[in-house]
C-alpha positions, 0 to 999 in steps of 0.5 A, spaced: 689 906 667 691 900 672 692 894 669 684 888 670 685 885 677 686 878 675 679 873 676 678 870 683 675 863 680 682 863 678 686 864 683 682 860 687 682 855 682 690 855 683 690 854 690 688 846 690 693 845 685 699 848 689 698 844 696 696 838 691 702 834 689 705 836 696 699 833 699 697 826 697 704 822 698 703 824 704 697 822 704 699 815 701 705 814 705 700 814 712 696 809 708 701 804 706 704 804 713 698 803 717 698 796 721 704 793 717 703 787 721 696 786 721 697 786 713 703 783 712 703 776 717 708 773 715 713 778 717 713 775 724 718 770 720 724 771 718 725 772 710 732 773 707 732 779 705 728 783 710 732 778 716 737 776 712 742 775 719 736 771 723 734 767 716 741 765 715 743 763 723 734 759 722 738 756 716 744 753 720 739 750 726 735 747 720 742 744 718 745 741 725 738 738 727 737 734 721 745 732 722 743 731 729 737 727 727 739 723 721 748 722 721 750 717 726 750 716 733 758 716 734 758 722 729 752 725 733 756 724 739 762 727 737 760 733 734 756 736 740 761 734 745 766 738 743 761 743 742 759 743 749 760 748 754 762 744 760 767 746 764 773 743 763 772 746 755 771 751 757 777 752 760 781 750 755 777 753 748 772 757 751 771 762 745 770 756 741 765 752 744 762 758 746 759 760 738 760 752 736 755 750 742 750 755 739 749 752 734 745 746 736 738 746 738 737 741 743 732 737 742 731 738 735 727 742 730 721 739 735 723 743 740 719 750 743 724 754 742 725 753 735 719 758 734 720 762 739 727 763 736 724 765 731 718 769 732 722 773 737 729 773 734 726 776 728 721 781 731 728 783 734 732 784 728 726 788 724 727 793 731 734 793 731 737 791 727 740 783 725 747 784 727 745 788 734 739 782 735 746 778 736 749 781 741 743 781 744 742 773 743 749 772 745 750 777 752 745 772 754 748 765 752 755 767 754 753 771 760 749 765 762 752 760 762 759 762 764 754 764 771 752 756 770 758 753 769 761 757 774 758 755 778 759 748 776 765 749 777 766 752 784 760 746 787 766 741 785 772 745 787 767 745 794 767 738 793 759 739 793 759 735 786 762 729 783 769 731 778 763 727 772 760 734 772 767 738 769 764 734 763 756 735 763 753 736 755 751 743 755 749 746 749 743 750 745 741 756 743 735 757 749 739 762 753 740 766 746 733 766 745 731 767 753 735 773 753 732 776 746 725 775 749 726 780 755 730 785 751 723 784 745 719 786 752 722 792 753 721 795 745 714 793 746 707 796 749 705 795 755 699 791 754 704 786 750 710 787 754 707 785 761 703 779 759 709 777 754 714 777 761 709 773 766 707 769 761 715 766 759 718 767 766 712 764 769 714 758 765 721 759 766 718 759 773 714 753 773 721 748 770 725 750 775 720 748 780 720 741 777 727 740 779 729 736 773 734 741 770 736 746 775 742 748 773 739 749 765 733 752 768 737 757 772 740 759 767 734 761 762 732 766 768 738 768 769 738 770 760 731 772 761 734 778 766 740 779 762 735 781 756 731 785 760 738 788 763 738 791 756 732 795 755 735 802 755 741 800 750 736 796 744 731 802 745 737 807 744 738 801 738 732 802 736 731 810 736 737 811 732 733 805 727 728 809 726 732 815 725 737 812 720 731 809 716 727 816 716 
């Protein structure tokens, strides 16, 4: 005699409870990554454990300013021009004064471009990846103001400038941050890409227009191209991030 045929209300009973487990962190994983930024505002700022590398480099700025603003003037002095990436440090101690000059904030903690470093170097570094972040931050200071100074040096060689401007104060982090807004640009949406671009380099633009620091002022444009120069490299960054971290 063949065996009962099994119920089908148990069969049916038992299929939910198979695809269940399997299902639901599914499930719940789409809904914990939904719109991270729109849930977590403050992760447009470095933290030490999610931007560890753009919260510390944040942490020296906020120490050089403060000495900047509260040590003496002859100190003040002393420290930032033997940071200085002028010409005739360069030539003597170039890979030194390259990193030490961009430890300074010119013009201080008020500066603008505090906040931009750190909206965008952190954006970056959630991206890419904080050491990756600074070869970007550094391609831009370095390439630039080896093209600017360069060019210092060749105008007085020229006899277009006075010998005085071997030893112009040249120091900051706006060539870093200019060159990590172009390369953020390019691992952003169209709509926030664009804007982004002609919104900086329009007031890029507009300083070199006023004429007030030419050489600076060409030297963020410069930074600014170098960043976007770098769109295929930091999207490969950025797929190989997303690989690492699935």
């Amino acid at each position: 005699m063949a065996a009962p045929l099994p119920e089908v209300s148990d069969l049916l009973d038992g299929l939910p409870r198979q695809r269940g487990p399997a299902a639901a962190p599914a499930h719940v994983g789409a809904r914990r990554t939904a719109g991270p930024s729109l849930l977590r505002p403050w992760r447009l700022l470095p933290t030490p454990t999610g931007t560890p590398v753009t919260f510390g480099y944040a942490a020296v700025l906020a120490v050089t300013s403060l000495v900047a603003a509260y040590a003496s003037p002859a100190l003040v002095n002393a420290l930032q021009q033997g940071s200085s990436t002028d010409v005739a440090h360069l030539v003597r101690t170039p890979v030194l004064v390259l990193l030490a000059s961009a430890l300074w904030v010119a013009g201080g903690l008020v500066s603008p471009y505090v906040l931009c470093f750190l909206l965008v170097l952190t954006a970056l570094e959630r991206r890419i990846g904080g050491a990756r972040a600074i070869v970007v931050f550094l391609l831009g200071h370095v390439l630039a103001t080896l093209a600017t100074e360069g060019s210092v040096g060749l105008a007085v060689l020229a006899g277009h400038l006075p010998d005085s401007s071997l030893h112009r104060f040249d120091y900051g982090i706006s060539f870093g941050v200019a060159a990590a807004v172009g390369a953020l640009a390019g691992l952003l949406g169209p709509w926030l890409r664009w804007p982004l671009l002609i919104l900086f380099g329009g007031m890029l633009v507009e300083d070199l227009i006023e004429f007030t620091d030419p050489m600076t002022n060409w030297g963020h444009l410069i930074s600014l191209s170098i960043g976007v120069a770098t769109w295929p490299l930091v999207r490969r960054w950025r797929h190989e991030a997303l690989v690492a971290r699935s």
